[in-house]
C-alpha positions in Angstrom: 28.2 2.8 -25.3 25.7 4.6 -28.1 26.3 8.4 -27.8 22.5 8.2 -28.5 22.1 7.6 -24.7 23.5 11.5 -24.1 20.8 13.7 -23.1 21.2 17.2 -24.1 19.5 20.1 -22.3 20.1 23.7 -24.0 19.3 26.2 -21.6 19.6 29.0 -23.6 21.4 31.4 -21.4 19.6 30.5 -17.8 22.8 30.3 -16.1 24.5 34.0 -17.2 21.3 35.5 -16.5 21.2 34.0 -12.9 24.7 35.4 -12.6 23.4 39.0 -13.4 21.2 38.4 -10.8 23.2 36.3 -7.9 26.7 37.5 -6.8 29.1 34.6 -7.1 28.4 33.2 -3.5 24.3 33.1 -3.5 24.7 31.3 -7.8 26.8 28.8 -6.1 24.4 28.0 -3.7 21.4 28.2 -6.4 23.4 25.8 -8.6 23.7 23.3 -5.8 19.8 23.7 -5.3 19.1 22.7 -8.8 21.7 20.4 -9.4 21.3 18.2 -6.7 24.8 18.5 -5.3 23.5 15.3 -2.7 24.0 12.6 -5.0 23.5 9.2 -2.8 25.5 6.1 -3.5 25.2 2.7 -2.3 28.7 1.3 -2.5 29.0 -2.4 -2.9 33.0 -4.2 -1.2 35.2 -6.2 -3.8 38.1 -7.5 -1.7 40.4 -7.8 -4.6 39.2 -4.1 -5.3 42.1 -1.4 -5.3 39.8 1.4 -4.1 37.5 -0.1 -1.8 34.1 2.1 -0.9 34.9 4.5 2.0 32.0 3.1 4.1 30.5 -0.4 4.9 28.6 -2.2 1.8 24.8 -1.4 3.0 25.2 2.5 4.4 24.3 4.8 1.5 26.6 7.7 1.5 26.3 11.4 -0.1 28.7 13.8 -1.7 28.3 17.5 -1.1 29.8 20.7 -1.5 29.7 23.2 1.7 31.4 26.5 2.6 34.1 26.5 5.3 35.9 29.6 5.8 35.7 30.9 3.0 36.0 28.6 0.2 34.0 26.0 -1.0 35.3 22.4 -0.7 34.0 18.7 -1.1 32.2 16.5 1.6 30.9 13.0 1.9 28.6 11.9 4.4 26.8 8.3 5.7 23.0 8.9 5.1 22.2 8.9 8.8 24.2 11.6 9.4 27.5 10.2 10.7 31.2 9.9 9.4 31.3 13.2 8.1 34.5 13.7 5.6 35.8 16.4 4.3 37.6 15.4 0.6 39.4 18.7 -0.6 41.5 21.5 0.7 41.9 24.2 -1.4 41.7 28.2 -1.2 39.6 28.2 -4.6 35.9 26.7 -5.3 35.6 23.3 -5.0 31.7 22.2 -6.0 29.3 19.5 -7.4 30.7 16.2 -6.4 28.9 13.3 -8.5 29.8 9.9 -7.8 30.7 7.4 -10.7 28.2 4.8 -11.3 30.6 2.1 -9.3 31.2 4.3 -6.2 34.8 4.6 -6.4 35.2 8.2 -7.9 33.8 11.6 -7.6 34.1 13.9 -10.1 33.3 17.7 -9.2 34.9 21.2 -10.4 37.2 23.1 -9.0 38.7 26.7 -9.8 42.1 25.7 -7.9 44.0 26.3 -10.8 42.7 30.0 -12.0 39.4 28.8 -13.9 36.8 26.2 -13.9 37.7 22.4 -14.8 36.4 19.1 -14.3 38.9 16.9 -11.8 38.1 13.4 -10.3 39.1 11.9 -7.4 39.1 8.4 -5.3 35.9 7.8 -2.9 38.4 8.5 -0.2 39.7 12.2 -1.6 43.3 10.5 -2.8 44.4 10.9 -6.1 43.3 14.2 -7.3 43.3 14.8 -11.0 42.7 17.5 -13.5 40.7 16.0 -16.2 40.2 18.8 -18.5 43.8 21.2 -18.4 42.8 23.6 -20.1 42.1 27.8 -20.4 38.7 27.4 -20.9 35.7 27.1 -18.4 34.7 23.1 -18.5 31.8 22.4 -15.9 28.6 20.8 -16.2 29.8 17.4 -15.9 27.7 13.8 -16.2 29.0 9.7 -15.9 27.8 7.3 -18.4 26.1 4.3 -17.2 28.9 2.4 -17.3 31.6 4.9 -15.9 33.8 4.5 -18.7 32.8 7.9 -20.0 32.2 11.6 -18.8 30.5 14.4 -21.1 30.7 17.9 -19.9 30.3 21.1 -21.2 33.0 23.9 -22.1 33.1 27.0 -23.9 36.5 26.2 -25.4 35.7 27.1 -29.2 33.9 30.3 -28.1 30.2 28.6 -26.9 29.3 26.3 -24.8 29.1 23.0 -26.3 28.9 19.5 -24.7 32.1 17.4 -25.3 32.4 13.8 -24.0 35.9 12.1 -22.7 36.9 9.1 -21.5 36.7 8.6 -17.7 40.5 9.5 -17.7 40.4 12.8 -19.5 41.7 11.2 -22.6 39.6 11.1 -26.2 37.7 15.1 -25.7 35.5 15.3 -28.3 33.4 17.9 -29.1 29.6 16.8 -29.4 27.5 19.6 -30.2 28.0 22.5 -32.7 24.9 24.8 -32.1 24.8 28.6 -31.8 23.4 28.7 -28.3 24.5 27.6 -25.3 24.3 24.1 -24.5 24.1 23.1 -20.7 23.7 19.8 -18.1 24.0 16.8 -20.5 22.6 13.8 -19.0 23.0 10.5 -19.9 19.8 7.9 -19.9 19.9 5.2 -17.9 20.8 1.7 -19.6 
């Protein structure tokens, strides 16, 4: 896939002035308003598929991020409002599910290990992994087309810059080098 096909939005500091604003809970809740936290899906069946879709072939389904006692964790939910599923567990955020382009993976960011990082998981909430392992805040995460690739954005050599990496965590490169912040890459549809 051409890296041409990587969107870039700079935002120029939107999001740390929001936080000025917003205490932690209400920017959470803003994010998901302009992110678009409810990402729908229409999962196809394979039966020779590993990780079959967690709901029939022909019921869309959405991803979503809601507070329950507390913390913030990781739903899914048929588009008519039924089977109702909550994916994570933790005592830490959990926000911004976004499905891979096949169905089978969400990838969201979680705080469960001390600061912000990218993890992905099966349709179903098994296999939990930590894609980015690192001390710096990584967020701001988008699929290629194809699912083979993820670009995000971290603030690992002092700014936040947009990296890409494989759909496994492997093969981080760093894309951008401005002297501004860089937010919400998006890939353009094939």
């Amino acid at each position: 896939m051409a890296l041409e096909n990587l969107i870039i939005k700079e935002n120029k500091g939107f999001f740390s002035k929001v936080k000025k604003v917003l205490n932690p809970r209400n920017w959470l809740l803003a994010g998901c308003l302009a992110y678009a936290a409810l990402t729908p899906v229409n999962c196809s069946s394979d039966s020779n598929d590993s990780n079959p879709p967690v709901n029939p072939p022909s019921t869309p389904m959405l991803a979503f991020w809601a507070e329950q006692g507390g913390t913030w964790e990781i739903y899914t939910i048929n588009a008519d409002g039924t089977g109702q599923k909550r994916l994570t567990s933790h005592t830490d955020y959990e926000i911004y599910p976004d499905w891979s382009p096949d169905g089978k993976k969400i990838a969201f960011w979680s705080k469960r290990n001390g600061n912000w990082e990218i993890y992905i998981m099966n349709a179903n909430g098994s296999g939990l992994k930590n894609l980015t392992e690192n001390l710096s805040l990584d967020s701001h995460h988008a699929w290629s087309p194809d699912g083979t690739k993820i670009a995000f954005v971290s603030d690992r050599n002092g700014n936040k810059e947009v990296y890409i990496m494989n759909a496994d965590g492997t093969g981080q490169t760093r894309l951008t080098y401005t002297s501004t912040e860089n937010f919400c890459p998006q890939w353009k549809p094939k």
